[in-house]
N, C-alpha and C positions, 0 to 999 in steps of 0.2 A: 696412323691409319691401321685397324686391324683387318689383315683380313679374313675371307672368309673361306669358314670348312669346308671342307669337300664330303659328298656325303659319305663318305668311308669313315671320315672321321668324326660325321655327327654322332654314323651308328657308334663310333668308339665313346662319344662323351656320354652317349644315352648310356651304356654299357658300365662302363665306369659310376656312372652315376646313381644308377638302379644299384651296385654291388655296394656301394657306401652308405644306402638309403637315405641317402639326400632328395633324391626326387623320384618320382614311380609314374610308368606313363612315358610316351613318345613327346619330343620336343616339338613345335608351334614353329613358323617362322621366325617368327619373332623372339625366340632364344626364350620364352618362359614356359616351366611345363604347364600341361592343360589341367594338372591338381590345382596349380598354384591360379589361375586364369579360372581354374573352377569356384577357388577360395573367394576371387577378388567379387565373382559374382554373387555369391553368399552375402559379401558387406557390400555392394552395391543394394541388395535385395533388402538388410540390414539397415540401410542407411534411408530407404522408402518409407518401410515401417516406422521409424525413428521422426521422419518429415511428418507421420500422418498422429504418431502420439505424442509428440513433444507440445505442442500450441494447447492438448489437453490438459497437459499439467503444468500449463502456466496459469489453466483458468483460476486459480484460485487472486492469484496477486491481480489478473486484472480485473477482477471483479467489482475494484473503486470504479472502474473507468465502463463498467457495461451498465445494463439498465435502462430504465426511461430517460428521455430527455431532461423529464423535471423531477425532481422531487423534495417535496417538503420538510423541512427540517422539523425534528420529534424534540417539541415543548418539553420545558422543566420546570418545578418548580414547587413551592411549600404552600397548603391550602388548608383553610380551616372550612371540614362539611359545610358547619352551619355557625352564624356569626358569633363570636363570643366578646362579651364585654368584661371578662376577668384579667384576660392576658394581654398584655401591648409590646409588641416589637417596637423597641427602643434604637435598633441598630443594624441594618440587615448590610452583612458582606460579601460581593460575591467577585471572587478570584476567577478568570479566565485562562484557561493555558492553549493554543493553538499553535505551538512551536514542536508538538511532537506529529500522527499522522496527519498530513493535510488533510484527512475525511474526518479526522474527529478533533473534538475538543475536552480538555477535560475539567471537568468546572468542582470549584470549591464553594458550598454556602454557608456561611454562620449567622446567627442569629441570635442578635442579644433579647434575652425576656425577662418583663417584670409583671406579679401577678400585682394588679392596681386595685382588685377586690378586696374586700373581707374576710373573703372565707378560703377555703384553700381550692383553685382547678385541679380537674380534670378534664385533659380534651383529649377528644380521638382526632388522632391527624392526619395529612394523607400528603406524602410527596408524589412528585408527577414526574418519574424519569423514561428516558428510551428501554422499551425490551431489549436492545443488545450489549447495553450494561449491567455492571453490577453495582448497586446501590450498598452506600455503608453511611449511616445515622450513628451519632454521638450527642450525649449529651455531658457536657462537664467532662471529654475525655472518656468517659466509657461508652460501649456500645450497647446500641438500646435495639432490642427484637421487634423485626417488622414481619407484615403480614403481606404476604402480596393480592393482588386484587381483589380485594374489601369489602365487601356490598355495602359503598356508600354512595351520597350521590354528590360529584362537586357543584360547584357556585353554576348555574346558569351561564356569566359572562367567564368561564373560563375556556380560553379557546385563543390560540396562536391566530387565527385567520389561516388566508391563504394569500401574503402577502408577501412576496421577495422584495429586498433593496439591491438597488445596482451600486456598487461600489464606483462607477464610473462617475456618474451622476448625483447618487446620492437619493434618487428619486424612489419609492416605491410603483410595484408591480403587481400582477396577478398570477401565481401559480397555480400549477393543476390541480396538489395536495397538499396539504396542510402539514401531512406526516402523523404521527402518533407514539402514543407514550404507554407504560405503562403505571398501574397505581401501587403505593405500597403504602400500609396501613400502620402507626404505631399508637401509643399512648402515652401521653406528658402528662405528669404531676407536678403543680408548682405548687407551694405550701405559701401559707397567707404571706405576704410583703418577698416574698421567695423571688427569688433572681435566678437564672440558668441561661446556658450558651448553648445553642443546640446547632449541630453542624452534619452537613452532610456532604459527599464527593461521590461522585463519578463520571463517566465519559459516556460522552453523544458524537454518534454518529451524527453531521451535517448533513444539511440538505444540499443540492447542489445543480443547477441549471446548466446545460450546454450549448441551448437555444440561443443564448444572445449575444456572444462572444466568442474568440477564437481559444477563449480559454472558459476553463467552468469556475461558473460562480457558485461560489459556498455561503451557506446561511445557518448563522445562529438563531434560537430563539430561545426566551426566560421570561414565562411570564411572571407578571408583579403585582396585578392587578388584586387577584384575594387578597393580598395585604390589607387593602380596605375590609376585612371582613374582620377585623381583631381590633380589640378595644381604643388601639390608636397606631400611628408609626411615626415614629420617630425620622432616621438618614439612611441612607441608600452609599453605599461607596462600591463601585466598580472600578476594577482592574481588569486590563485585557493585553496580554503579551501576542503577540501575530510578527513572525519573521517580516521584516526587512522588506523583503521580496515583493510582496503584496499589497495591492492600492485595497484601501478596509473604508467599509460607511456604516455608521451608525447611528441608529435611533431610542432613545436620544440620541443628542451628539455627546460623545466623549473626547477630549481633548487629549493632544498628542504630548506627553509628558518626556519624552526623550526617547534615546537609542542606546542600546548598549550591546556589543555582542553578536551584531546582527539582527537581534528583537528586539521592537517596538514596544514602547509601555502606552497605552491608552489608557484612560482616567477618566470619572468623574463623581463629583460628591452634591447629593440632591436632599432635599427638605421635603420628606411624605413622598408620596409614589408619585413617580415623574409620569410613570405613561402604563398603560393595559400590559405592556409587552416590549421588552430589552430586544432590538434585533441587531446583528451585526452580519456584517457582509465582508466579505473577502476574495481576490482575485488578483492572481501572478501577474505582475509584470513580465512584459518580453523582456528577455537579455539574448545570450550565445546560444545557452543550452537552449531553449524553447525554438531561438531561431534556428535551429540547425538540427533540430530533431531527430529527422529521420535520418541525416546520414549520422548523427552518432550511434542511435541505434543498430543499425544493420552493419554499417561500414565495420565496426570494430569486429563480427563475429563472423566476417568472412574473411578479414585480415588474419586475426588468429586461424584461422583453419587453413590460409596458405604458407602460412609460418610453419606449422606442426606439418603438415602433409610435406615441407623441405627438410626444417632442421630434424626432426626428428628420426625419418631414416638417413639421414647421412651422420647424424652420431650414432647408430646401430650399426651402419652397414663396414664399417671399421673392425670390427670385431665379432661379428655373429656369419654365420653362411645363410646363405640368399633366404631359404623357408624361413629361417627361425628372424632375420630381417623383418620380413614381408612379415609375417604374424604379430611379433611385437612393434612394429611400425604403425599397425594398423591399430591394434588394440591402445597404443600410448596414443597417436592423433587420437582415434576417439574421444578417451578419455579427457587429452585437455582439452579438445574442442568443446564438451559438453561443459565440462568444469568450468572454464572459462567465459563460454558465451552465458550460461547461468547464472554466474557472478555479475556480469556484464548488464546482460538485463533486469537483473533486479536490482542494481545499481541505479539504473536511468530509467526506472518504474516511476518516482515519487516525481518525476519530471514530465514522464508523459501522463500520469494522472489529472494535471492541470493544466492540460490540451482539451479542446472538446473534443477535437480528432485523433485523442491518442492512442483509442483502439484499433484502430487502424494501422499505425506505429508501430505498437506494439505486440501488436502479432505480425505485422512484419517480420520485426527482431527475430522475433521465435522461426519464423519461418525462414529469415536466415541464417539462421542457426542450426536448425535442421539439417536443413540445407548443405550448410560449410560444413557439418559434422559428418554425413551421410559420405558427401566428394571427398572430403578430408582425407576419411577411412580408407576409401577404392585404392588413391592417389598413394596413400603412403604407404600401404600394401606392395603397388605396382611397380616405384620408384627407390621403394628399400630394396625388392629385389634386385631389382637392374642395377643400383649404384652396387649392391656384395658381389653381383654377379662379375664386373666390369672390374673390382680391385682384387679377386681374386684370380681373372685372366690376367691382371697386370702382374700379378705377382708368379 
């Protein structure tokens, strides 16, 4: 039990203490000087500031999860303006990858051609990708110069609809939007009996609804439909890899070819153009993470900032005197608080993105994180002093 000074001998520690420049200022009842009780109100005020900008610069990562209810997914796909009867699509393949961000997908198309004329083509062509991609056209392996937005006109019937599928069900629906693409313009030469492969890649943002489920539905689309605008076609072969995780509906249907790795291969091989329009749908399954959302989110970044606000001044307060405690106690809590809760939540992002309610979640998160980081600071400031204070009396 220690006890307590008498004031003769506060005025002596105040005294002692001013001549060592350890602290400046009259002592508080409470044994911490009013610099030090000044300081801790700085990163209290610090830690406000911090609660009111941190949710800002999260906006960017949640921006999967903000938006309208609905939105339609921005059509792809290879068109010929005006019909030609020289060239025929012998073999069209188109690769799906949905296994990297759950908002996008990144699609591969090839295209086997033969000219079946006389004479040698020439067509002007026109791919149909999303503005938030970058589009890259090959033919035979090299790269062929496009134009972007063309003054052509496409086919009349070329058009996605405004048609979502429920992966629950299977059924189609009605969406708000359609979505939209943009056009990129190139020129093919095939030389009489002439054969070429012509291929192009890149990635579409999905559409994705949070109206109908406790999770949001994603939607592909590919139109196929132009196809009929070319001298003939030949097969159709789809590949679609989609994690594991995800109940998927497609129209056509493609069949479930196996599992490897955690991703799903869907499949299927058709004779001429199966339908107007490829759509696919997709939608998380519940498990632990989705059930238990929100305490992972938040729980973990107020854990961590009660951690740091203990361990951290009590490995300081061993070796340092009470201000220089209190100041790097405060400055490390912050530190890992932020470093760690930012970690944290951009961890368990790609998990609330496929919540319909995950913005709500997930500025939670941010908000307890703020939060833990702001208390963290005051806390390990106030409690580095007091434990240096306390083993330098004992000593």
């Amino acid at each position: 039990m220690t006890a307590r000074a008498a004031p003769g001998d506060a005025a002596a520690m105040q005294e002692t203490s001013s001549a060592r420049g350890r602290c400046a200022g009259p002592l508080e009842p409470s044994g911490i000087p009013r610099t030090t009780r000044a300081g801790a109100a700085r990163f209290a005020a610090l830690g406000r500031v911090l609660a009111f900008v941190l949710p800002a610069s999260f906006a960017g990562p949640a921006a999967g999860n903000a938006g309208p209810v609905q939105q339609g997914a921005d059509p792809g796909g290879l068109a010929a303006p005006t019909t030609t009867s020289q060239v025929r699509i012998d073999r069209e393949t188109l690769t799906l990858d949905f296994t990297g961000d759950p908002a996008t997908c990144r699609v591969h198309a090839a295209y086997e051609l033969t000219n079946v004329s006389g004479d040698a083509a020439s067509l002007d062509l026109v791919f149909v990708a999303p503005y938030a991609g970058e589009l890259s056209i090959r033919r035979d392996g090299a790269a062929v110069a496009t134009t972007p937005d063309p003054a052509v006109r496409l086919p009349t019937d070329w058009t996605a609809g405004t048609e979502g599928l429920d992966p629950r069900t299977g059924k189609t629906y009605e969406l708000l939007d359609a979505g939209s693409s943009r056009l990129w313009g190139f020129r093919l030469d095939v030389p009489v009996g002439g054969r070429c492969r012509l291929e192009a890649d890149y990635v579409t943002h999905l559409g994705y609804d949070r109206g109908q489920a406790d999770f949001v539905i994603r939607h592909f689309v590919y139109v196929l439909g132009p196809a009929r605008y070319w001298a003939g076609f030949g097969t159709l072969e789809v590949t679609a890899r989609v994690p594991a995780e995800y109940a998927v509906a497609t129209l056509p249907a493609l069949e479930r070819r196996g599992v490897r790795d955690g991703v799903v291969t869907w499949g299927g091989s058709f004779t001429g153009v199966p339908a107007d329009v490829l759509r696919i749908s997709k939608m998380r399954r519940p498990d632990a993470w989705t059930d238990n959302a929100a305490l992972l989110a938040v729980v973990p970044p107020v854990l961590l900032a009660i951690v740091a606000a203990v361990l951290i001044p009590w490995l300081l307060s061993r070796r340092l005197r009470p201000g220089a405690t209190a100041a790097l106690s405060a400055v490390a809590a912050l530190t890992a608080t932020l470093a760690g809760g930012m970690a944290w939540v951009d961890f368990v992002q790609p998990v609330l993105g496929e919540l319909s309610h995950g913005t709500g979640i997930f500025y939670g998160a941010v908000a307890a994180e703020a939060l833990g980081a702001s208390l963290s600071t005051v806390a390990a400031a106030i409690v580095g002093y007091r434990w240096s204070k306390r083993r330098r009396r004992a000593q």
